[in-house]
N, C-alpha and C positions, 0 to 999 in steps of 0.2 A: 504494500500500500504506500509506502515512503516514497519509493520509486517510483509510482503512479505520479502522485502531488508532486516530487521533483520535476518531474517529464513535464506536466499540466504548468508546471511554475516556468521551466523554460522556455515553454512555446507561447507564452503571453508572455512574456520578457525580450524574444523575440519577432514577436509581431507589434510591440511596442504598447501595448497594454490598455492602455485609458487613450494614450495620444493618437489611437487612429478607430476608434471605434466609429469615426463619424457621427456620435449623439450629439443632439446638440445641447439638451443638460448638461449641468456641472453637478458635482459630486453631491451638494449643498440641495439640489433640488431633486436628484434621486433620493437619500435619504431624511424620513420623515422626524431628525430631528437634529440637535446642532454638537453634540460631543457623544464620546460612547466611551463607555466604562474597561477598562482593561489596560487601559497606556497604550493606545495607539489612537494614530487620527481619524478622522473620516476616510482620508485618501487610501490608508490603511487598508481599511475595514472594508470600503468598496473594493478594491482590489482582492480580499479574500473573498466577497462575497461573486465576486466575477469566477474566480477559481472553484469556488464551490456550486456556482451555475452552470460551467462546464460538464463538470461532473452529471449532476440532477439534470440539465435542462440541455444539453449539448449545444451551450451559447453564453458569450461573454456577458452580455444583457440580462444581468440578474433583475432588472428591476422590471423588468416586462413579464416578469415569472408571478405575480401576487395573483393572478387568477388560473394559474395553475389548477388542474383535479383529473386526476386519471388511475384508472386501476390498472396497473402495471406489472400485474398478475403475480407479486410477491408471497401474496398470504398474507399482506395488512391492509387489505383493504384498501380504501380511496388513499392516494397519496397528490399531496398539496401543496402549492403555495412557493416560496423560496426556495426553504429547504427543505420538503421531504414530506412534510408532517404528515400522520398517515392516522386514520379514523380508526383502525385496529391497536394503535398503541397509546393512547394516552394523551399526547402530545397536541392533536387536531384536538380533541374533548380541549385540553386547557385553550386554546387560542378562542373556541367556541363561547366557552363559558367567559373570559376577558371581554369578546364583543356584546354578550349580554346583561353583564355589568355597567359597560359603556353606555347601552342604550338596547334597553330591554326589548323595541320594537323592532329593531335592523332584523331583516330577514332573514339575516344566518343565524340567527338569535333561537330560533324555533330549531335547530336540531340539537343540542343538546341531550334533551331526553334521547333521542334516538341515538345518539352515538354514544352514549353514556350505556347503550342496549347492547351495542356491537363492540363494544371495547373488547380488548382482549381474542377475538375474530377477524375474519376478514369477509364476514357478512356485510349487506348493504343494505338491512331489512330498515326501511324507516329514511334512506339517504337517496333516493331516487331521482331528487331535483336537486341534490347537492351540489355538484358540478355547475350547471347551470345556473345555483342560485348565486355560487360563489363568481362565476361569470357575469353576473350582470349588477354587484353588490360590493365591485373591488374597491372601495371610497376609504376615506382617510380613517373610519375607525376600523375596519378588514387591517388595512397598511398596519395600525398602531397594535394591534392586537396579535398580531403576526410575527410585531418587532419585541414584544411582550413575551411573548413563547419562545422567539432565538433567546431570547438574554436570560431568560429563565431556565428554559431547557438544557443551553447547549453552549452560549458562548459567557455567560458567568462562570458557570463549572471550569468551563476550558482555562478562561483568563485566570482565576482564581487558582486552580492548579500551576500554571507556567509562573503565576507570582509566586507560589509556596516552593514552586526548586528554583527559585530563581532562573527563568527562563524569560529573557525581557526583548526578543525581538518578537515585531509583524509576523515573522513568517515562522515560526516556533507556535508563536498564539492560534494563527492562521490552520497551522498542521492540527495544533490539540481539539481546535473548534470540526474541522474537520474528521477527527478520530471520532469526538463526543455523538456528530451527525451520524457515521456510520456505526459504531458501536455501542450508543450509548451512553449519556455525559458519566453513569459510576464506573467508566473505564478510566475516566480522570480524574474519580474522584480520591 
């Protein structure tokens, strides 16, 4: 896996990374907020989240990925979003339940119960309009609740680890948030 993210980190190193993507956002208006917890930058943190869209979405355009949903025929069910999150493990349930805090009426607010039903599965019994609901509902509280579940899930643990062995670059932080996505953030903890 080391080897993978190397390889993945040298061909956006050599294709010039952020500097030829053609977007015409800046980093500040992809991400929906102004600093991010772990000791690194923004410029950072997109640039991991590019590397980890590779991965998940087979494109440097991570931010095109928030209405993501497809069953990808692993055994966990709908898989979504950024990074992954998937209606069989736990992970989509918390982003769910975050947006219906936020605003009890937003329409992905109503699956909860059902996926609180298929947790643990990779049934779909109760998520039939999921995909579509997530498709046509991708607005700033989806985005915050999304970013609510990375930092919870997957890139606190991460960061939080690489500060307890003293691991203080981007791309050490980058690799652990990466492990936590694929194996689960108690692999770092």
């Amino acid at each position: 896996m080391l080897w993978q993210f190397l390889k993945t980190t040298l061909l956006v190193a050599a294709v010039g990374a952020h500097a030829s993507l053609g977007e015409a956002s800046s980093v500040g208006d992809r991400l929906p907020f102004k600093s991010v917890s772990g000791n690194v930058t923004l410029e950072q943190l997109d640039t991991i989240m590019s590397l980890v869209s590779i991965a998940e979405n087979s494109k440097v355009e991570w931010w095109t990925n928030y209405d993501y949903c497809e069953d990808i025929g692993d055994g966990r069910g709908y898989t979504m979003s950024l990074v992954g999150f998937c209606s069989g493990t736990s992970d989509l349930l918390g982003v769910v339940r975050d947006v219906a805090k936020a605003k009890a009426s937003h329409r992905i607010a109503q699956f909860v119960k059902p996926l609180q039903a298929v947790d643990g599965t990779p049934s779909h019994k109760g998520l039939g309009s999921l995909c579509s609901t997530i498709h046509s509902n991708n607005d700033a509280t989806w985005k915050a609740a999304v970013w609510g579940g990375i930092r919870r899930e997957y890139w606190d643990p991460a960061t939080n680890w690489a500060a307890k062995h003293g691991l203080t670059s981007a791309l050490s932080k980058g690799f652990l948030f990466d492990v936590a996505l694929n194996h689960g953030a108690e692999v770092v903890d």
